[in-house]
C-alpha positions as CSV (number, residue, x, y, z in Angstrom):
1,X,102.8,-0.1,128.4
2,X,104.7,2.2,126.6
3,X,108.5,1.8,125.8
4,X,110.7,4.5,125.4
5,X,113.4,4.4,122.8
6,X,114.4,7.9,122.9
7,X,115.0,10.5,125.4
8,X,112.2,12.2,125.5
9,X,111.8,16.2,126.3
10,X,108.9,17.6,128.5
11,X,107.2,20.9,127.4
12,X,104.2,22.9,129.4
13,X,102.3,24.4,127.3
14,X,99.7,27.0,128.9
15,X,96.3,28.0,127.0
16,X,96.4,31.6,127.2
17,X,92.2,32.1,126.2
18,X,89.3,31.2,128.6
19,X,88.1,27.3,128.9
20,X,87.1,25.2,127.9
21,X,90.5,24.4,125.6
22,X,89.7,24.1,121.8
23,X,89.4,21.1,120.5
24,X,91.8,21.1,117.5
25,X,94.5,22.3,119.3
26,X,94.0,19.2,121.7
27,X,93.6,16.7,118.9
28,X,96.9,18.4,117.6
29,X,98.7,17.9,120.8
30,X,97.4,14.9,121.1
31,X,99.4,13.4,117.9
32,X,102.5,14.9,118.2
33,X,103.1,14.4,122.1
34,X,102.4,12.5,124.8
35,X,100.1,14.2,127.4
36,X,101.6,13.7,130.6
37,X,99.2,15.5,133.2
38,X,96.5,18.0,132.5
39,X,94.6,20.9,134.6
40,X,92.2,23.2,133.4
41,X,94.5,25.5,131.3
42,X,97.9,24.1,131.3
43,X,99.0,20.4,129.3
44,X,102.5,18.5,130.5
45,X,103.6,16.6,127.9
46,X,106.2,14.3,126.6
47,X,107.6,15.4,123.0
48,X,110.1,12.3,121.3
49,X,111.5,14.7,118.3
50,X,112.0,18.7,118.4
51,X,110.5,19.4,115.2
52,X,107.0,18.5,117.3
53,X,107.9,21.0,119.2
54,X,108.7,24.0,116.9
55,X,105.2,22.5,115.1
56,X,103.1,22.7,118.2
57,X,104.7,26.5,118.8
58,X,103.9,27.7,115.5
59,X,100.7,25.9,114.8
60,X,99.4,26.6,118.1
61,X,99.1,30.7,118.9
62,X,96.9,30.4,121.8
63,X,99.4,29.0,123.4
64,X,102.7,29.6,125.3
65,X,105.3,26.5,125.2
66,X,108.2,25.9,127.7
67,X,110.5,23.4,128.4
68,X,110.0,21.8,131.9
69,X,112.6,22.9,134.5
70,X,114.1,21.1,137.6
71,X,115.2,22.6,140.4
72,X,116.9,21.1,143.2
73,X,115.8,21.6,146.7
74,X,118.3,22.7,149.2
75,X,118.7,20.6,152.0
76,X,118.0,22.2,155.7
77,X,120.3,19.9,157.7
78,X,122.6,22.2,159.9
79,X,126.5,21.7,158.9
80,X,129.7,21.6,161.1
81,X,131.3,24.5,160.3
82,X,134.5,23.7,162.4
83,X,135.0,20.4,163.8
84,X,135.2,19.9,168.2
85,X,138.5,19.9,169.2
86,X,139.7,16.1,170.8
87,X,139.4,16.0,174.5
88,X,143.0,15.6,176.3
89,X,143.2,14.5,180.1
């Protein structure tokens, strides 16, 4: 169980060669972030301090490193544009 006592930053960094991924850059990755999720060319992970970060980018040129991005999804529930009028007798 890990605690976190920091807010920690995600990055996705993208292996621009051909697989397999190189094992020094992993083993790099590996001790300066937390690795999230993984697919064949592309790491999520978890980075405590941004000095990791500006490390991983410069160490690793194989690579292309971007911050994770959120993006809210827009509901599709129709809205009211003018409310009914109250019924009179």
């Amino acid at each position: 169980m890990t605690i976190r006592t920091m807010a920690q930053d995600r990055y996705i960094l993208n292996f621009k060669g051909t697989p397999p991924l190189p094992a020094d850059d992993i083993r790099l990755i590996r001790a300066k972030s937390n690795v999230v999720d993984s697919s064949r060319k592309t790491l999520l992970v978890e980075v405590n301090e941004e000095e990791a970060v500006y490390e991983l980018t410069r160490r690793l040129t194989d690579w292309t490193v971007k911050k994770e991005t959120h993006y809210a999804v827009p509901t599709t529930r129709p809205k009211v544009q003018k409310p009914p009028r109250p019924y009179k007798k």
